[in-house]
C-alpha positions as CSV (number, residue, x, y, z in Angstrom):
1,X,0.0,0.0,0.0
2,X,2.0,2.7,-1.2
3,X,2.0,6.7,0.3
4,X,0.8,8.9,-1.8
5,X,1.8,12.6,-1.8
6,X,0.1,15.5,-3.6
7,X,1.3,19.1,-3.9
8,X,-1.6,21.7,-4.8
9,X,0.4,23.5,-8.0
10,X,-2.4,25.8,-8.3
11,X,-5.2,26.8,-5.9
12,X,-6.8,29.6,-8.0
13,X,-9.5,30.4,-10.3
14,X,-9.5,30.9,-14.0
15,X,-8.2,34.4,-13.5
16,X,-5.6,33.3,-10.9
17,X,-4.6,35.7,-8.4
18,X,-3.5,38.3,-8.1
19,X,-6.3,39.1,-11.2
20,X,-4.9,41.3,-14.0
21,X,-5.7,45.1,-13.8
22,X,-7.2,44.7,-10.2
23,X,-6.7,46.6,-6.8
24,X,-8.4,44.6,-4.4
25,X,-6.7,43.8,-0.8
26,X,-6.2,40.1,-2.4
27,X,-5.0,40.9,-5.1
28,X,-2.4,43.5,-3.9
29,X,-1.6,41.2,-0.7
30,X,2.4,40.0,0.1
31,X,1.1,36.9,2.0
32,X,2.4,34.1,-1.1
33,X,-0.7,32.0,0.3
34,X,-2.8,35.2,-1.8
35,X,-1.0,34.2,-4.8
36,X,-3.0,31.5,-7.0
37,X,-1.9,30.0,-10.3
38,X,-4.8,28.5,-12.2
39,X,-6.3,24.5,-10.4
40,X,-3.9,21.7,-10.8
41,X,-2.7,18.8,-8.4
42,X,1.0,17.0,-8.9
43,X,0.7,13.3,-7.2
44,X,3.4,10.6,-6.5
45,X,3.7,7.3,-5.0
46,X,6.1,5.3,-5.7
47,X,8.0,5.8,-8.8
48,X,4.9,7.3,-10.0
49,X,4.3,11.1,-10.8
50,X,0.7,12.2,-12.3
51,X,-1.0,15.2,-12.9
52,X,-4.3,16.5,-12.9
53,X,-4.9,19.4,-15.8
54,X,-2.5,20.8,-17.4
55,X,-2.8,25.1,-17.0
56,X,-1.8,28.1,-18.7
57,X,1.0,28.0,-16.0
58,X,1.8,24.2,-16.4
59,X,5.7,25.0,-17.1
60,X,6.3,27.2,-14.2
61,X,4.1,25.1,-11.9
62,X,6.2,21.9,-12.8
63,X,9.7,23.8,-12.9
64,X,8.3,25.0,-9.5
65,X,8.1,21.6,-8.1
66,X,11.3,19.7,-9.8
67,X,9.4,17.7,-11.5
68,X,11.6,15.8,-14.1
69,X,9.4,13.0,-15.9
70,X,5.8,12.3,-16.0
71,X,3.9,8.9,-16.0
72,X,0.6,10.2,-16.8
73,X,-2.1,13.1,-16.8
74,X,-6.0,13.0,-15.4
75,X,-8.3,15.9,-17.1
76,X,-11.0,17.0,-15.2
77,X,-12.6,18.4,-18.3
78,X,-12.0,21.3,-21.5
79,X,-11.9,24.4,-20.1
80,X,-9.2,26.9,-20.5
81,X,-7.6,27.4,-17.1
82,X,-7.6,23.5,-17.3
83,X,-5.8,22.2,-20.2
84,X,-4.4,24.8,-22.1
85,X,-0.6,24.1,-21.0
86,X,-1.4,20.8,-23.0
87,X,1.3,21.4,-25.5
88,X,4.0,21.8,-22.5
89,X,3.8,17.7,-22.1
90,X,6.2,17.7,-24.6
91,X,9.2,18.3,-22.6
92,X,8.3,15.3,-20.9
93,X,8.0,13.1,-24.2
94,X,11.0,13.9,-25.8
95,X,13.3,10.6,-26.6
96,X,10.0,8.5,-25.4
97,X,8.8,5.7,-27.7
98,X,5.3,5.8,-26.5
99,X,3.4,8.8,-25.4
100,X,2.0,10.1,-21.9
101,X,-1.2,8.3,-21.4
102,X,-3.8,11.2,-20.6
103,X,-7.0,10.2,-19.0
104,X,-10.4,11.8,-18.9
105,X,-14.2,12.0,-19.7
106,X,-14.7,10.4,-23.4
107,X,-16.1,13.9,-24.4
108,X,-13.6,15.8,-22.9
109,X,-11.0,13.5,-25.0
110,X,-13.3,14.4,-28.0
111,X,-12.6,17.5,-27.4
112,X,-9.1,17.2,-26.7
113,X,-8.7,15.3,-29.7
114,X,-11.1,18.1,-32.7
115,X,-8.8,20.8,-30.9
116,X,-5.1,19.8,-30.6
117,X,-5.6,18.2,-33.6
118,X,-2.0,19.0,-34.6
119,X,-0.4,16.8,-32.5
120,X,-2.5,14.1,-34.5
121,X,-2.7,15.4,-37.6
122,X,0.8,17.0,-38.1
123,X,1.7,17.9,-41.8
124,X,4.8,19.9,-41.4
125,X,8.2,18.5,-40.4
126,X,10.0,19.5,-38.0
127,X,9.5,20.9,-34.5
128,X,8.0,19.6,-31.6
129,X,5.0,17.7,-30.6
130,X,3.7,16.3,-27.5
131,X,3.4,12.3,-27.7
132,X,0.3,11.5,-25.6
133,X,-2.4,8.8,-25.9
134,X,-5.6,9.3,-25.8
135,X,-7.6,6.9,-23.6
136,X,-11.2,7.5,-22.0
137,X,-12.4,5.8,-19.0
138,X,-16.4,5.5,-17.4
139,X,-14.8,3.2,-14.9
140,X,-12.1,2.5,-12.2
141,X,-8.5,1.9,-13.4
142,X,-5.0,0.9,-12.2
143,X,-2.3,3.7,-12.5
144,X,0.9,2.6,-10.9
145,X,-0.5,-0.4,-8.8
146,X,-3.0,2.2,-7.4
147,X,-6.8,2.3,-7.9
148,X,-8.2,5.7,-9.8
149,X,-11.9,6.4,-9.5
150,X,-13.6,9.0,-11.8
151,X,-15.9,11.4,-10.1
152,X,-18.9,11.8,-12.0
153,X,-20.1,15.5,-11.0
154,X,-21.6,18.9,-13.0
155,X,-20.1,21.6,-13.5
156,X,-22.7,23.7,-14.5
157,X,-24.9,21.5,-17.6
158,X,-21.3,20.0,-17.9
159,X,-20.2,16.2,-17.2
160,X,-17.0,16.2,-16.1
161,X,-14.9,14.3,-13.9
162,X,-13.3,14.6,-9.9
163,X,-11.1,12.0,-9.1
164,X,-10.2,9.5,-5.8
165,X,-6.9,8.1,-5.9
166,X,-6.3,6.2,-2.5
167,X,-8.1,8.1,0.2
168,X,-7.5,11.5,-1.3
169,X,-10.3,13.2,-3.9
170,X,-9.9,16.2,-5.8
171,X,-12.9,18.2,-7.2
172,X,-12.0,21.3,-8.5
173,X,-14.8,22.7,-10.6
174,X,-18.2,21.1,-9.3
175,X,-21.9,23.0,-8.7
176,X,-23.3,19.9,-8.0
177,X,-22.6,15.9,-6.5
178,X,-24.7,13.3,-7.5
179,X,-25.5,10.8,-4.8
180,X,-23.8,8.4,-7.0
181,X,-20.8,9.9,-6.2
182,X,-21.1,11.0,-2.8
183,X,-21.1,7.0,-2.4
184,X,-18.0,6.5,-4.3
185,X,-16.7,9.5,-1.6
186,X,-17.2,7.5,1.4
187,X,-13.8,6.9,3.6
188,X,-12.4,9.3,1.5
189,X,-10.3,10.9,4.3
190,X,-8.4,14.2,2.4
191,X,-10.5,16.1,-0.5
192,X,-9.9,19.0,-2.5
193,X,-12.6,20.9,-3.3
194,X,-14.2,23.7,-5.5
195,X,-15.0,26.7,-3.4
196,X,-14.6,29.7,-6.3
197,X,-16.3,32.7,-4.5
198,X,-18.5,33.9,-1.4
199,X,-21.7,34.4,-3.8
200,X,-23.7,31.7,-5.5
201,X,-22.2,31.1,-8.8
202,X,-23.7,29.0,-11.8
203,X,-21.0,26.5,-12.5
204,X,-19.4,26.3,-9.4
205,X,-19.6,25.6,-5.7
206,X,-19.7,29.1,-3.5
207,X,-18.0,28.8,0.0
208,X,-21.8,28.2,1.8
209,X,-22.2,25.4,-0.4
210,X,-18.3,23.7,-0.5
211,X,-18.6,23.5,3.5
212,X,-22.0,22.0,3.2
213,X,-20.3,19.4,1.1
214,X,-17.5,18.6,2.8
215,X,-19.4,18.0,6.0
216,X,-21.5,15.2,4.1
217,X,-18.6,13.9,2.9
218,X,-17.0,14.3,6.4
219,X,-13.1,13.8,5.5
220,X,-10.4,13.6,8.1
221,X,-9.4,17.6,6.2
222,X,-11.1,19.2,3.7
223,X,-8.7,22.0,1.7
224,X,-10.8,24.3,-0.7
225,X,-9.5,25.4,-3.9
226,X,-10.3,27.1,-7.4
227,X,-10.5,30.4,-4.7
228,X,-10.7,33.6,-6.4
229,X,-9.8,37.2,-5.2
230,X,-13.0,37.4,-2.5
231,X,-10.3,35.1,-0.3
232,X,-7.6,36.7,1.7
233,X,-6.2,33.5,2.8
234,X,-5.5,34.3,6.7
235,X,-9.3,35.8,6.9
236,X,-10.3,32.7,5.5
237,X,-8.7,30.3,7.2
238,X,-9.5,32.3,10.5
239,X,-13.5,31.5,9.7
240,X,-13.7,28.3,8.1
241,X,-14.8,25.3,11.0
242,X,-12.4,22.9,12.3
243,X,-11.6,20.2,9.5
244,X,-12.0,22.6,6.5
245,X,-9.0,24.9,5.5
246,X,-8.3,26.7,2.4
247,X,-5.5,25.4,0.0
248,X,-2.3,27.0,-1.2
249,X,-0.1,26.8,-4.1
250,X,2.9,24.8,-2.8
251,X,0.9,22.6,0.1
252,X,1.8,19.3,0.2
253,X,-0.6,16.8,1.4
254,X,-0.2,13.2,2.0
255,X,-2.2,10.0,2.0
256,X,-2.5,6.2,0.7
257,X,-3.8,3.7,-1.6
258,X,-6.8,1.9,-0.8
């Protein structure tokens, strides 16, 4: 039963903080805990190292960790602040003979596949390109001796995917849980969860609605992420209950396999 450890490589929301062109006591705070690059998880066990989504700051965020090779990559879903450092993979793939496996929600793959279609469909010679492999799951799966479950939750009208690995679960972008998957949450004792705001908010879970969540759920530690610029992150921390904390770029968690 291997240990698992995660580092949070971004906490923030599709803005990240500090927010271009803003003046807000967030935004212009010193505290490095106020200072979010866009949601994104780094876990390792073993001689294992995954990600889940790949940002617009996926370079730094992996440079920030010394994080020399990659095994494989879990996508949450399509949107921008999740998967548009895609093309950075390819550090990671030079000299390989197959690609990264990258795993995810068939239509997010779809997606993936109709809008990076150069890595596939590359005509010109020369230059780089990311080698990955496509391959969508509905189901549990081994990744490094260690069981993955996909979270089935909405984001918005959205399908997309959470994930369990062990006893940890990440959600980042969720506005609602399906009992379904509140089962497949049970014994979970660490999760990482959506929290983007202090108001209600269409796609996402607001703070009201995160803590309500994570006291069904009832993990050993709940750590709320995707935060935005309403969150100074010592007021927050000061008010949330016991259990519940807010996450931080750079906080490394720990955990095992089932």
């Amino acid at each position: 039963m291997p240990d698992i450890e995660l580092t949070i490589l971004g906490s923030g929301t599709s803005t990240g903080v500090p927010m271009l062109a803003c003046q807000c006591p967030t935004c212009l705070s010193t505290d490095p805990r106020d200072h979010r690059m866009r949601s994104s998880v780094l876990l390792r066990w073993n001689e294992t190292a995954v990600v889940i989504d790949t940002t617009p700051e996926f370079r730094l965020q992996l440079l920030r960790a010394e994080q020399r090779s990659l095994d494989a990559v879990l996508l949450t879903h399509n949107h921008a602040d999740h998967i548009h450092g895609f093309d950075d993979l390819r550090a990671f793939t030079f000299g390989r003979d197959r690609g990264i496996p990258v795993f995810g929600h068939p239509e997010t793959l779809r997606w993936m596949r109709e809008h990076f279609r150069y890595i596939w469909e590359a005509k010109q010679i020369g230059g780089g390109l990311p080698k990955v492999e496509l391959r969508p799951v509905e189901a549990p799966f081994s990744l490094g001796g260690v069981h993955v479950v996909p979270i089935l939750v909405k984001h918005g009208i959205l399908d997309i995917y959470g994930y369990r690995i062990g006893d940890i679960a990440y959600i980042s972008d969720v506005s609602h849980i399906p009992e379904s998957s509140f089962a497949l949450l049970k014994g979970v004792r660490t999760l990482i969860l959506d929290a983007v705001r202090r108001r209600p908010h269409a796609t996402h879970f607001h703070l009201d609605a995160a803590v309500a969540a994570a006291r069904r759920v009832q993990a050993d530690q709940t750590y709320l992420t995707h935060l935005n610029h309403d969150f100074l992150h010592g007021d927050l921390a000061a008010e949330l209950p016991p259990g519940i904390a807010p996450a931080y770029d750079g906080l490394v968690l720990h955990g095992t396999s089932d």
